[in-house]
C-alpha positions in Angstrom: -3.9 -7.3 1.1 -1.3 -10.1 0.8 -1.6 -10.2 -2.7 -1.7 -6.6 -3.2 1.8 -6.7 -1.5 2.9 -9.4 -3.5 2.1 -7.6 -6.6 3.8 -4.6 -5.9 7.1 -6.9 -5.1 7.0 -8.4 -8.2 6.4 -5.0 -9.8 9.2 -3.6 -7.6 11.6 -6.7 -9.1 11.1 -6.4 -12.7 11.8 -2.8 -12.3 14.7 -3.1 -10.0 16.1 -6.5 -12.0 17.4 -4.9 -15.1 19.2 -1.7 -13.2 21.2 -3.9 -11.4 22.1 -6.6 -14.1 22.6 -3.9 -16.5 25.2 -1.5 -13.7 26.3 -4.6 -12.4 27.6 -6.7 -15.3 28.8 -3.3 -17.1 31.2 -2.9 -13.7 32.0 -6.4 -14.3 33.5 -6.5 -17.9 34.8 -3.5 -17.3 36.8 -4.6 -14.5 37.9 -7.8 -16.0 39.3 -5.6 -19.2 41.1 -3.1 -16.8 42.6 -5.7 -14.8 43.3 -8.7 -17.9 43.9 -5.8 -20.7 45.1 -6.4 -24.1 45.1 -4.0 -27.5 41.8 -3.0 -28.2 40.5 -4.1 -24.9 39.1 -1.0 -24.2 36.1 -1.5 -26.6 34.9 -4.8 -24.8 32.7 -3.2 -22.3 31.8 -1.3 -24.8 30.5 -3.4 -26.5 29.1 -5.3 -23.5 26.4 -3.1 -22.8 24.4 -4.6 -25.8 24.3 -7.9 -23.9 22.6 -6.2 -21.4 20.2 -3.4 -22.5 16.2 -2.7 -22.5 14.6 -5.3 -24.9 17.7 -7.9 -24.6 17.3 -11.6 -23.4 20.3 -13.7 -21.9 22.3 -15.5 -24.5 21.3 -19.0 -25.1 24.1 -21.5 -25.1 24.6 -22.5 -28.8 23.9 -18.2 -29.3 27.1 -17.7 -27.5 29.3 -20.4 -28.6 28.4 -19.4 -32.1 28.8 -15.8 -31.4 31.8 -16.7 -29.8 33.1 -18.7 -32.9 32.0 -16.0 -35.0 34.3 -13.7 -33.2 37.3 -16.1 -33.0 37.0 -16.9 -36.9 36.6 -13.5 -38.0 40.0 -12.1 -35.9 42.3 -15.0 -37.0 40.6 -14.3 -40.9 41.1 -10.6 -40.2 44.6 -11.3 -39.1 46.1 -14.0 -42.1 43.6 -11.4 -44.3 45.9 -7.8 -43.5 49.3 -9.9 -42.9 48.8 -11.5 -46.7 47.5 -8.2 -48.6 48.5 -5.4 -46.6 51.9 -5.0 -48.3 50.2 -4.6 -52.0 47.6 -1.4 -51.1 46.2 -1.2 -54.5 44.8 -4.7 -54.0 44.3 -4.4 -50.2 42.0 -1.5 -50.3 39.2 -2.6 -53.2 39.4 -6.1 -51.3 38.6 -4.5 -47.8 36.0 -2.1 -49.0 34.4 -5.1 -50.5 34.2 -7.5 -46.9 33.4 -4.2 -45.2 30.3 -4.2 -47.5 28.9 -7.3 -47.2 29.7 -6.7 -43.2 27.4 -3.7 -43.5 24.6 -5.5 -45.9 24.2 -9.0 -44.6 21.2 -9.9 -42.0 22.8 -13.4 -41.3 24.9 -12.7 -38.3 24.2 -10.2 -35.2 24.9 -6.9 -34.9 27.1 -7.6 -32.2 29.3 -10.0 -33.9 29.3 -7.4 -36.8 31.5 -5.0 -34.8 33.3 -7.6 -33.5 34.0 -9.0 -37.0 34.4 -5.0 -38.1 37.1 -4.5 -35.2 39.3 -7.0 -36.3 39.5 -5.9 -39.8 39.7 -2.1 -39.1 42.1 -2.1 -36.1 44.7 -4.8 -37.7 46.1 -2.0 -40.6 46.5 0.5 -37.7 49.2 -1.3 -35.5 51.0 0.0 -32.8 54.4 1.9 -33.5 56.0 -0.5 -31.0 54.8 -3.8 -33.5 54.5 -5.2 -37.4 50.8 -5.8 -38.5 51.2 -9.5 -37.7 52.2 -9.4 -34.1 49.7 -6.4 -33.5 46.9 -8.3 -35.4 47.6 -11.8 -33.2 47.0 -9.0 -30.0 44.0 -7.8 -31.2 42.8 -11.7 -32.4 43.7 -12.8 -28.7 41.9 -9.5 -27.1 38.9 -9.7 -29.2 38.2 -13.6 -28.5 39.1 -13.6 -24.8 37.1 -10.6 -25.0 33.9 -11.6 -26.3 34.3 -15.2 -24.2 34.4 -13.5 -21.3 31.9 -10.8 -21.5 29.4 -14.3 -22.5 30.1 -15.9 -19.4 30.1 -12.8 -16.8 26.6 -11.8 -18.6 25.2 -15.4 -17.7 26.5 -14.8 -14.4 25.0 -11.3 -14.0 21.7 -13.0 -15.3 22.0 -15.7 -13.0 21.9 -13.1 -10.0 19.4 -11.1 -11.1 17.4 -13.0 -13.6 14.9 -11.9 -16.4 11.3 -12.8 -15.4 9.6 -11.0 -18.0 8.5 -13.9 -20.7 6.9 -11.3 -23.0 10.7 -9.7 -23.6 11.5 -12.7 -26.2 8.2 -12.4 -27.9 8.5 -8.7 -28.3 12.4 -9.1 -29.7 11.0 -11.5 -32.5 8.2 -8.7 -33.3 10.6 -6.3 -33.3 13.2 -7.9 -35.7 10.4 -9.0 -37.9 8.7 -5.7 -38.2 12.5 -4.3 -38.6 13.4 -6.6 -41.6 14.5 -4.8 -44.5 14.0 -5.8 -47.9 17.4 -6.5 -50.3 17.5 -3.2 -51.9 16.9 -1.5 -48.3 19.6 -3.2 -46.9 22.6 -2.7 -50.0 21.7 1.3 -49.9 22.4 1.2 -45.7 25.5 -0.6 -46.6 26.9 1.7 -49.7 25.9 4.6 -47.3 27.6 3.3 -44.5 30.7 2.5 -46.3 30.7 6.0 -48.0 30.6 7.6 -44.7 33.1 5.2 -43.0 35.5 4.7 -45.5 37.3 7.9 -46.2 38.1 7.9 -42.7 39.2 4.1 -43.0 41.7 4.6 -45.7 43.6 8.2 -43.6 43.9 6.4 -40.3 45.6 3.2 -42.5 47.5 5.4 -44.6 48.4 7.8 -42.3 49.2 5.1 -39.6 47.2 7.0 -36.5 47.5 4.2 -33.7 46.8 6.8 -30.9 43.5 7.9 -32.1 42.2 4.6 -32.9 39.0 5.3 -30.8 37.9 8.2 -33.4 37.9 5.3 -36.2 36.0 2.9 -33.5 33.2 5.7 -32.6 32.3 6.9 -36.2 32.0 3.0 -37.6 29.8 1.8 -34.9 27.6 4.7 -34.7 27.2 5.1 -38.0 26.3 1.8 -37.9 23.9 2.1 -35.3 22.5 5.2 -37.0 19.2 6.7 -38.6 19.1 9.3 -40.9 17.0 12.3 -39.2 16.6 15.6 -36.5 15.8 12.9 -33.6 18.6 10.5 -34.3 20.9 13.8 -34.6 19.6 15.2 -31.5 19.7 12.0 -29.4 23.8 11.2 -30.4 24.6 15.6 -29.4 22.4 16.0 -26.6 23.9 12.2 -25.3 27.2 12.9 -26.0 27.4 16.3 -24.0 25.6 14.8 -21.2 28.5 11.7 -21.6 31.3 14.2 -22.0 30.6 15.8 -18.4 29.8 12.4 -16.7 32.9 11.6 -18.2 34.6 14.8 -16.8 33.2 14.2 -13.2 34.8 10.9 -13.1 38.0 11.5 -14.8 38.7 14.0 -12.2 37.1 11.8 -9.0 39.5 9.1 -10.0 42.7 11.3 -10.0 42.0 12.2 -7.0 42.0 8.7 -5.9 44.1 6.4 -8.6 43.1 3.5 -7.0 41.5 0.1 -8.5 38.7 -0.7 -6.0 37.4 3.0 -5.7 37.5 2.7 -9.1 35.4 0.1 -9.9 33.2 1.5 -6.9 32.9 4.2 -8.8 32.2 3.0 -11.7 29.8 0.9 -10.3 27.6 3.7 -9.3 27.4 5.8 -11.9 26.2 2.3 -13.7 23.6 2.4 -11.2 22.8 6.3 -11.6 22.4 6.2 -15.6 20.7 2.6 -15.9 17.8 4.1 -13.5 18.1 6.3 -16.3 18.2 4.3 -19.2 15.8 1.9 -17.9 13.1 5.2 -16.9 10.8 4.4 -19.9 11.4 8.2 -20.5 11.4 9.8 -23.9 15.1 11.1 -22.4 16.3 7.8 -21.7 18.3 7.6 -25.4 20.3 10.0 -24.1 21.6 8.3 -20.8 22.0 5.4 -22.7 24.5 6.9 -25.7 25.7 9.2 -22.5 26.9 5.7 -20.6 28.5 4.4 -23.7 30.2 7.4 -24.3 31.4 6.8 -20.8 32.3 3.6 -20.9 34.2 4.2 -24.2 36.3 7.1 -23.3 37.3 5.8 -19.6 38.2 2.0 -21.1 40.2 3.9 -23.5 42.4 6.4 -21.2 42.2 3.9 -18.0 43.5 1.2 -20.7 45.5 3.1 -22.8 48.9 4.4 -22.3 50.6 7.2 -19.9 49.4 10.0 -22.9 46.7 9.0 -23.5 45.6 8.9 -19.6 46.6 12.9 -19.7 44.2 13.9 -22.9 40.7 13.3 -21.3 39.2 16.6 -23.0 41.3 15.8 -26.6 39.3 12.3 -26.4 36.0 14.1 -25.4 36.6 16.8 -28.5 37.7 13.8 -30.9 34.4 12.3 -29.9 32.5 15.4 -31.1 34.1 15.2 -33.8 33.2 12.0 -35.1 29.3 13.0 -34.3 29.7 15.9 -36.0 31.2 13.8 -39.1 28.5 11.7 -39.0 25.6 13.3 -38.9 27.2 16.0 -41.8 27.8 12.7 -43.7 24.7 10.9 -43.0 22.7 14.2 -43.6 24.3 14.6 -47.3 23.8 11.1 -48.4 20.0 11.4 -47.2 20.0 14.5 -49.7 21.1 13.1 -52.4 19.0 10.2 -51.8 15.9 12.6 -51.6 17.0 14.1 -55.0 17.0 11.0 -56.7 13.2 9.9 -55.5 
């Protein structure tokens, strides 16, 4: 009997364990960006959430400190990169769809430190009215590695509360990445696809100059990043999305009611709690909470981060978002067609 009951704790743990971490280190780094800030600091817990979702372990020391590096070398490039070049567009542009590129094909770094490395390069050429691309770019350079330094060191804390007992999670991570390894030519016709899809956009929001919708540029690089050609990827980023736009809704209009710090964290905190339950189910639906909560946390870090305007255009954000899906998927779908011609 006493090991029966043993058994089911344990059982209870591991599935209890990751809800928590997951809720309570999102509510964490999210409000460490609310309350430090900085341009582009909205994206952070963002970004987080891949620290901390189904299948991830807790970052090993020389992990971080060479993600961290990663990040650190990659904003001040990014920033002495767009102040040398960005005055001369004709040699500007070929040069930056040629790092995005190699961004998009190479396997040596993480994905994570990808879009970290992506942010800085994208955001830089679309500065704030209020600065030049230099003093915008060292912003973004300071946001991005406090940023990434900080989301390290609150995961290891969130780990060290509620730690990871299942030994079997590192082992199936190394399968996975294994079976998941593409071969050269794979990996250059994910890149040119991605960079057909993203850079159109790219090249308006520089040209163009559009600082306040800087989030649009953000959502359809890292999902079409993150995407697969196909019905169920399709499906998972609409059905997610509308499911993220009313969550974000609900809590948009909770917090007006009460603009205050703690309840909002509080807040935040437990609808964490009510999509990781979610997102850590094991259900076929659980794709959806877990796009839904980073839609969320996207939209939210942007308005309660962003200025007085942009804190008053909650449904232009959520439409812009939709937008971006829609562009994605249209633009994912064609190259997939012309790909299926060519075969």
């Amino acid at each position: 009997m006493f090991a029966n009951s043993k058994q089911i704790s344990l059982r209870i743990n591991s599935e209890i364990m990751p809800e928590l971490r997951y809720a309570i280190g999102a509510t964490l780094i999210m409000a460490f960006a609310m309350a430090f800030g900085g341009q582009l600091a909205f994206v952070i817990p963002y970004l987080a959430l891949n620290f901390l979702a189904p299948g991830t372990k807790i970052p090993k020391i020389k992990q971080a400190v060479i993600f961290i590096l990663i990040v650190a070398v990659s904003s001040i490039s990014a920033l002495i990169f767009t102040s040398f070049f960005f005055p001369y567009p004709l040699v500007y542009i070929p040069l930056l769809a040629l790092i995005l590129f190699w961004i998009f094909y190479t396997d040596k770094i993480s994905f994570i430190a990808k879009i970290f490395l992506i942010m800085s390069f994208l955001a830089i050429p679309v500065p704030n009215p209020l600065m030049n691309v230099t003093e915008w770019g060292a912003a973004i350079a300071i946001t991005l590695i406090t940023g990434s330094a900080s989301s390290i060191f609150m995961v290891w804390i969130v780990y060290s509360l509620f730690p990871d007992k299942n030994t079997d999670t590192e082992t199936g991570n190394k399968a996975a990445k294994t079976a998941s390894k593409l071969s050269q030519r794979e990996r250059i016709n994910n890149a040119l696809a991605t960079l057909f899809v993203t850079f159109p956009v790219i090249i308006v929001f520089i040209f163009f100059q559009l600082s306040d919708y800087l989030l649009i540029l953000v959502y359809i690089v890292l999902f079409t990043m993150m995407s697969d050609v196909g019905k169920i990827q399709s499906k998972i980023k609409i059905y997610g999305n509308i499911i993220g736009g009313i969550a974000t809704i609900i809590f948009y209009e909770m917090i007006i009611i009460v603009p205050e710090f703690f309840f909002f964290v509080l807040l935040f905190f437990g609808t964490a709690l009510f999509f990781s339950k979610k997102i850590f189910s094991g259900k076929t639906n659980a794709v959806y909470y877990k796009t839904a909560f980073s839609t969320l946390t996207l939209i939210i870090g942007d308005i309660s981060m962003g200025s007085e305007n942009a804190s008053n255009e909650i449904y232009l954000r959520i439409i812009q978002i939709f937008i971006a899906v829609i562009y994605i998927i249209i633009g994912l779908e064609l190259i997939n067609r012309i790909k299926k011609k060519r075969t």
